[in-house]
C-alpha positions in Angstrom: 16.8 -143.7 120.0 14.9 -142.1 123.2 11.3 -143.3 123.4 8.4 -141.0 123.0 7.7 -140.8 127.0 11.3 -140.0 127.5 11.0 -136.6 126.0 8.9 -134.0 127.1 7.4 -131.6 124.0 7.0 -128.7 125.9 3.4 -126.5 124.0 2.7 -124.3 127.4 4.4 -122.1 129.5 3.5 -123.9 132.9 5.0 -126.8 131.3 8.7 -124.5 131.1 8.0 -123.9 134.6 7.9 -127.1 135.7 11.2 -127.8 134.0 12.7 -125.0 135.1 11.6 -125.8 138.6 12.9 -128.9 138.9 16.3 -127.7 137.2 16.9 -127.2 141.1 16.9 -131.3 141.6 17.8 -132.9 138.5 19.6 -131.7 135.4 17.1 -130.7 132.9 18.2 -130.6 128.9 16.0 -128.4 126.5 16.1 -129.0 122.7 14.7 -126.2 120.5 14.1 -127.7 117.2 13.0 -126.6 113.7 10.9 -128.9 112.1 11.8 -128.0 108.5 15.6 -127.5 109.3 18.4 -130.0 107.2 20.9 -129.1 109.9 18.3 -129.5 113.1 17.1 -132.7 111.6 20.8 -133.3 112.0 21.1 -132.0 115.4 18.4 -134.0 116.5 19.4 -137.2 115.3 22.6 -136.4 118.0 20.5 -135.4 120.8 18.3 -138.3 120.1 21.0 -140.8 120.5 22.1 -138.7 123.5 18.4 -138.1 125.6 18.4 -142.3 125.1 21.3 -142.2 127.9 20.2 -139.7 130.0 16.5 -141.0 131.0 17.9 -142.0 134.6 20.0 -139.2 134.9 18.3 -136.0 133.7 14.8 -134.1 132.2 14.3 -133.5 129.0 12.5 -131.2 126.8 11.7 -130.4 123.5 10.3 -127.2 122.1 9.7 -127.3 118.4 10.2 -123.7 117.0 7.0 -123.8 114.7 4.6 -125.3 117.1 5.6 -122.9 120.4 7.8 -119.7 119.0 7.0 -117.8 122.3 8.4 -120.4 124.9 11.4 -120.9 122.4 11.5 -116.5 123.0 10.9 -117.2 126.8 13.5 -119.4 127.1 15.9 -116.9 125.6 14.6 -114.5 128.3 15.1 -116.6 130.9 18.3 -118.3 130.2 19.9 -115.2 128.7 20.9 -117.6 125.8 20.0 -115.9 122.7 17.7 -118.4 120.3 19.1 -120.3 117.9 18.0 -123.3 116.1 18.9 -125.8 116.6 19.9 -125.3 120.4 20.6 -127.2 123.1 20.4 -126.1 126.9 22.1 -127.8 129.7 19.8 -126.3 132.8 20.4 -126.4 136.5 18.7 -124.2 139.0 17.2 -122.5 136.4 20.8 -120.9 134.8 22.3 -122.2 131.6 25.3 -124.0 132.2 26.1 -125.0 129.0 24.6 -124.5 125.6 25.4 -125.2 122.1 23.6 -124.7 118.5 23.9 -126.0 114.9 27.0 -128.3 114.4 28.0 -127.7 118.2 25.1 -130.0 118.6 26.9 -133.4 118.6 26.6 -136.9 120.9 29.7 -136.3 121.7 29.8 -133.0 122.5 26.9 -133.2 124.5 28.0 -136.2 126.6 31.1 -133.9 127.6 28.8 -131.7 128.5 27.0 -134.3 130.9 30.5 -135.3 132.3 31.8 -131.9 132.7 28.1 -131.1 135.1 28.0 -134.0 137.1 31.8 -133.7 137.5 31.0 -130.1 139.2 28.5 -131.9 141.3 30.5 -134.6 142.7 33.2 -132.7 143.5 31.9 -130.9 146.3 32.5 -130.5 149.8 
């Protein structure tokens, strides 16, 4: 599982900056979670064993839905991404590249997701 310091619980808005701003140097993964959920708790459980990969390789965020319901709204706004929850968001240069909610939410699915990015970036001229 992803240590504490490994995930960023995102309460302000100047804190979603930040992540958003730095979505132009690393890959930055946002989690929106319910905290009373069955099928979050499931969803997180995934991105949990996922985030514990990525520490090296991306940010990560982590907005739970009853603790910060506007910057879970302002990510919708800014992404374009209507909110869901569960939700994950795969964010580079501050677009949504790839997002997923509910049962989309899996390791696996979310590691293809990783692949498929960094695949795009390596590729390049």
């Amino acid at each position: 599982m992803a240590d504490a310091q490994e995930l960023s619980r995102i309460t302000t808005s100047a804190q979603l900056d930040d992540l958003f701003n730095a979505s132009s140097r690393r890959p930055v993964w946002l989690f929106k979670h319910s905290l009373i959920c069955p099928t979050s708790a499931g969803a997180w459980r995934e991105f949990e064993k996922f985030a514990a990969k990525q520490s090296d390789r991306a940010l990560i965020g982590v907005i739970e839905i009853q603790r910060a319901r506007e910057l879970s709204r302002e990510v919708a706004v800014r992404t374009g991404v209507r909110h869901e929850s569960p939700q994950a968001l795969l964010i580079r240069d501050g677009l949504a590249v790839w997002h997923g909610s509910h049962w989309e939410i899996t390791e696996q699915a979310l590691d293809q997701a990783a692949e498929d990015h960094l695949a795009v970036e390596t590729t390049g001229c």
